[in-house]
Z-matrix of the N, CA and C atoms (Angstrom, degrees):
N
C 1 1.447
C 2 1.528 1 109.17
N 3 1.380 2 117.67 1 -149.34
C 4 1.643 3 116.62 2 -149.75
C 5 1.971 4 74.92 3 -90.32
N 6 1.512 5 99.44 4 -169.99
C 7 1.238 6 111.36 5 -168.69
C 8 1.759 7 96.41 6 -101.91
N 9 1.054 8 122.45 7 8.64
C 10 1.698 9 116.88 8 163.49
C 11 1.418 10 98.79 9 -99.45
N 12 1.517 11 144.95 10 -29.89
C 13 1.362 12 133.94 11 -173.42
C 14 1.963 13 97.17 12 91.95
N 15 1.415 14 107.85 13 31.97
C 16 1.743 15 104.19 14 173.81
C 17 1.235 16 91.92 15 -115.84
N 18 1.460 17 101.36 16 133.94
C 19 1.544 18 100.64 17 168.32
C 20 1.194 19 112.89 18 -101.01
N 21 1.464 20 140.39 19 118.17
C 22 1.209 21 123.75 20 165.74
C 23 1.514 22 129.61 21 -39.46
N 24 1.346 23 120.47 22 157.85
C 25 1.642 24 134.89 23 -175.63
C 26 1.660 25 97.75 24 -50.27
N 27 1.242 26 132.21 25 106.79
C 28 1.332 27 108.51 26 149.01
C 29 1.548 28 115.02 27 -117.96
N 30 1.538 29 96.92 28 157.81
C 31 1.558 30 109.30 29 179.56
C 32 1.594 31 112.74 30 -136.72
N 33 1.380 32 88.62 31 138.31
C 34 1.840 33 101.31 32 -178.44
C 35 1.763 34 105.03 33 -100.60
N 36 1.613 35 114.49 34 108.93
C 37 1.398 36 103.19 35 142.85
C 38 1.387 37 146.08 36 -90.99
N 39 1.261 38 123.84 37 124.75
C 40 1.669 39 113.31 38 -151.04
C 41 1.749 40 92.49 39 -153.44
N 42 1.552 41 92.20 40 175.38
C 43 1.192 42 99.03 41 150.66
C 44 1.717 43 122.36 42 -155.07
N 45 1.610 44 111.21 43 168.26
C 46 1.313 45 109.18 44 -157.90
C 47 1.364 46 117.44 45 -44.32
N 48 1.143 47 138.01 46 -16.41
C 49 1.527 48 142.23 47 -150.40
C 50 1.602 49 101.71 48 -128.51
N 51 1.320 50 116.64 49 2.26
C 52 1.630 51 120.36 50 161.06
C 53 1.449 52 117.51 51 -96.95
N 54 1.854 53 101.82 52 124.05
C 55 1.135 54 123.62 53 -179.85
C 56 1.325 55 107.48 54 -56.05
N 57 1.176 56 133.36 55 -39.45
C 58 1.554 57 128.32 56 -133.33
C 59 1.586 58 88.74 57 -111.42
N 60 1.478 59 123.73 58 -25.48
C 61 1.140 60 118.72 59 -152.32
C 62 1.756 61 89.15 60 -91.27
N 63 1.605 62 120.30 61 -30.67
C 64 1.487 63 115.00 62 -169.94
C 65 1.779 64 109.31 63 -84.58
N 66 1.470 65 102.33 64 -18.80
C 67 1.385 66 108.32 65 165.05
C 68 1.271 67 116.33 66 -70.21
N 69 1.485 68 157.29 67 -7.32
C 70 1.132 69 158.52 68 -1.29
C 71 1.410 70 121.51 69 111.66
N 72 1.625 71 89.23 70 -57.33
C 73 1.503 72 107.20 71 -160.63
C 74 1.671 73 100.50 72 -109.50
N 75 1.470 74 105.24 73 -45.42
C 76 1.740 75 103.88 74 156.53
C 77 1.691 76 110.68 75 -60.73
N 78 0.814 77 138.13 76 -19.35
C 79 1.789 78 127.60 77 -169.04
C 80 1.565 79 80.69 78 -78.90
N 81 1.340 80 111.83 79 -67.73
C 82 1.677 81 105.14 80 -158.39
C 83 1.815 82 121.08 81 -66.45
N 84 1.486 83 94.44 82 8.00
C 85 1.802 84 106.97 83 -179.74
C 86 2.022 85 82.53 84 -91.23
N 87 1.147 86 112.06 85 -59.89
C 88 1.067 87 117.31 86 -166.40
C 89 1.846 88 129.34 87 -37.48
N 90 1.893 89 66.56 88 -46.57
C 91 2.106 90 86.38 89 -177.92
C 92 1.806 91 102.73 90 -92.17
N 93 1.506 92 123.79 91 5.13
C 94 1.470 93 98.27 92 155.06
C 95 1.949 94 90.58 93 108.94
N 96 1.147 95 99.81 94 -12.80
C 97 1.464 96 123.54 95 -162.27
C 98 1.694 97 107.44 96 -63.81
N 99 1.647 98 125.63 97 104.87
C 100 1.206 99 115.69 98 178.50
C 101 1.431 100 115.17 99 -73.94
N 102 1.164 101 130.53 100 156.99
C 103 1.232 102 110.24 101 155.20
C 104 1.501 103 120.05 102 168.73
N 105 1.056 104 143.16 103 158.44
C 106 2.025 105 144.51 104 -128.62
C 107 1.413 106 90.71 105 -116.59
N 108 1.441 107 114.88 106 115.74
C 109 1.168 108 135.57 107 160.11
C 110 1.621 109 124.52 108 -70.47
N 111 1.126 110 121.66 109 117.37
C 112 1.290 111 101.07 110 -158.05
C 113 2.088 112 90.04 111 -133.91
N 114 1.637 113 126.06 112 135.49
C 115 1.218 114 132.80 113 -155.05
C 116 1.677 115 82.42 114 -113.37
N 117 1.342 116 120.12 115 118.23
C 118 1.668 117 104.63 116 157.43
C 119 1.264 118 109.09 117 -119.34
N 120 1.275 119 111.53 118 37.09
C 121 1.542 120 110.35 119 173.20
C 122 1.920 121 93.26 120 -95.19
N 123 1.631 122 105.39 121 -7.62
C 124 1.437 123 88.10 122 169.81
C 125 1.384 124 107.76 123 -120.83
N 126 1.498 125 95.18 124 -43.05
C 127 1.757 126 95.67 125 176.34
C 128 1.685 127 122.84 126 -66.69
N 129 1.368 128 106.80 127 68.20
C 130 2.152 129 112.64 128 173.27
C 131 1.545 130 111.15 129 -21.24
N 132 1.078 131 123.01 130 -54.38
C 133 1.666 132 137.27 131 177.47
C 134 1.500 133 109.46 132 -48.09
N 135 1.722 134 115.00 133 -60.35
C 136 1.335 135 109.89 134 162.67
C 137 1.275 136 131.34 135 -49.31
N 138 1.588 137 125.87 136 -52.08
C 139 0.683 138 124.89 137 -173.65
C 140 1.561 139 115.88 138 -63.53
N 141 1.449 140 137.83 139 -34.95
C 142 1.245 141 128.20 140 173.42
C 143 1.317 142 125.15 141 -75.46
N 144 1.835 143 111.80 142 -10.23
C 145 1.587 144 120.83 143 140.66
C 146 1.741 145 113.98 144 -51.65
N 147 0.984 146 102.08 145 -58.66
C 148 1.787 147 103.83 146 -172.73
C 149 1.820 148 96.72 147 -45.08
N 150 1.680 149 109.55 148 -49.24
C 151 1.238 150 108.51 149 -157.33
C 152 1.669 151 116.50 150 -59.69
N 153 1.580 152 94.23 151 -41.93
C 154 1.630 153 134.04 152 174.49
C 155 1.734 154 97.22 153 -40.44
N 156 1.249 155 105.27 154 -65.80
C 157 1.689 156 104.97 155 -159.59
C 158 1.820 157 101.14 156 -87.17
N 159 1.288 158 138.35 157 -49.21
C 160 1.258 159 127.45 158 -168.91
C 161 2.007 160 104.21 159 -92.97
N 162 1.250 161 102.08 160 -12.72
C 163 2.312 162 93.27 161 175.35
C 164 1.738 163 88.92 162 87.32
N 165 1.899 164 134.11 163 -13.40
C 166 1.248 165 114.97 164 -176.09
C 167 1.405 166 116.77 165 -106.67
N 168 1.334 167 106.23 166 178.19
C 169 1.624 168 104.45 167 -172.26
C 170 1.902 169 89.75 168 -115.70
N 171 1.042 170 107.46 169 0.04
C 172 1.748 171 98.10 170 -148.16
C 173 1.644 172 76.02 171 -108.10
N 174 1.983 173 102.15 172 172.99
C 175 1.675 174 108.48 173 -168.80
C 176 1.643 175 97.11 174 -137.62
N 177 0.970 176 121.43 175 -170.28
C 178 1.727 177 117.62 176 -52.87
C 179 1.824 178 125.93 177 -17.49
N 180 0.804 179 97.90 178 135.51
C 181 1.915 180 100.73 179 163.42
C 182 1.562 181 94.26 180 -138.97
N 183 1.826 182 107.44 181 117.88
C 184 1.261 183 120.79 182 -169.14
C 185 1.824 184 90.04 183 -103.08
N 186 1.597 185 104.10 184 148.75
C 187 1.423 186 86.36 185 175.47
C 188 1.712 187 92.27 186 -136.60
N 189 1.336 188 139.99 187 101.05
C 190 1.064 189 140.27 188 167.81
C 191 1.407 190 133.34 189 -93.87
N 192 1.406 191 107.99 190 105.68
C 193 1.331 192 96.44 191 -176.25
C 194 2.063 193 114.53 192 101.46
N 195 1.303 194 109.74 193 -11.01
C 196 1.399 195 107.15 194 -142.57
C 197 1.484 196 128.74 195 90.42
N 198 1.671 197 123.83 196 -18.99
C 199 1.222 198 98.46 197 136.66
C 200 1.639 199 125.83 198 -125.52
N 201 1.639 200 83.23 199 -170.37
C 202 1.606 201 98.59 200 -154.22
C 203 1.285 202 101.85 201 -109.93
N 204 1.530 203 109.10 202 142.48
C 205 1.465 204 137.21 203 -175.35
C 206 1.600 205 96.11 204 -120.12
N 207 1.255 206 115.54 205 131.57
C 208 1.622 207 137.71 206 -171.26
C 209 1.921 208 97.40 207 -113.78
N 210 1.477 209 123.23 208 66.56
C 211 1.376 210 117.63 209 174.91
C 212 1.630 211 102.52 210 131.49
N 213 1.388 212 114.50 211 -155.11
C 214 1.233 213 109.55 212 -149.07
C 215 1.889 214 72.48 213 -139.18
N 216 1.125 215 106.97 214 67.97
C 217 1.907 216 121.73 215 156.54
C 218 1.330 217 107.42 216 -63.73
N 219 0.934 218 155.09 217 132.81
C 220 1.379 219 171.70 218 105.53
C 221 0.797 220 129.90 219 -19.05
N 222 1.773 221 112.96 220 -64.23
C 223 1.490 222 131.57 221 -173.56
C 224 1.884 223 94.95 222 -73.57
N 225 1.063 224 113.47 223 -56.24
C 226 1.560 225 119.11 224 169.93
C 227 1.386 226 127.88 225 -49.92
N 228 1.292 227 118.18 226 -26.26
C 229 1.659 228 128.21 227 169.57
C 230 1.511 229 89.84 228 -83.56
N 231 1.168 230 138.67 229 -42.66
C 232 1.306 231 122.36 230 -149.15
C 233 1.869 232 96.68 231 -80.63
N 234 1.399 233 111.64 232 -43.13
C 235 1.319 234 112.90 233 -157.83
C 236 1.602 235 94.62 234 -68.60
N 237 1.775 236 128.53 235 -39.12
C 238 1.338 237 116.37 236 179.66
C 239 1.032 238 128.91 237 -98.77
N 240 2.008 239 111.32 238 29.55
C 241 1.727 240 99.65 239 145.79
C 242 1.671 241 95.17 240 -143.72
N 243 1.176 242 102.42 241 60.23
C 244 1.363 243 120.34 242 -167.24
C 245 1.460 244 109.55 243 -9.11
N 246 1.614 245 92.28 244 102.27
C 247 1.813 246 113.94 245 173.52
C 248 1.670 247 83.84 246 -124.12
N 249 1.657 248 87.27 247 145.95
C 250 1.452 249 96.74 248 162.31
C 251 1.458 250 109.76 249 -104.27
């Protein structure tokens, strides 16, 4: 992680039946990675937040920190909570 040991806020929008979003959600169990699971296949309200902050309808939409990741980027999760 960063060189103070803070991890920024991250949040996963997904839903149960997305591949990319639970691959996603295991990487960041893996790397130690906290972070708020959020379902808008039930929560309507969330989901037009997800829509609100990334312009997509589709999931994962990772939002770390304030920003937003559109999929299950790697190289991009890694560089903004610095994992190697």
């Amino acid at each position: 992680m960063t060189d103070t040991n803070v991890q920024p806020k991250v949040v996963v929008f997904s839903t149960p039946t997305c591949s990319y979003c639970n691959m996603a959600k295991s990487y960041f169990r893996e790397k130690g990675v906290k972070f708020t699971d959020i379902d808008v296949s039930r929560d309507q309200a969330a989901a037009r937040d997800m829509v609100r902050r990334s312009g997509q309808m589709g999931v994962p939409v990772i939002d770390i920190g304030g920003r937003i990741i559109v999929g299950f980027n790697r190289p991009q999760i890694n560089s903004l909570l610095g994992i190697k």
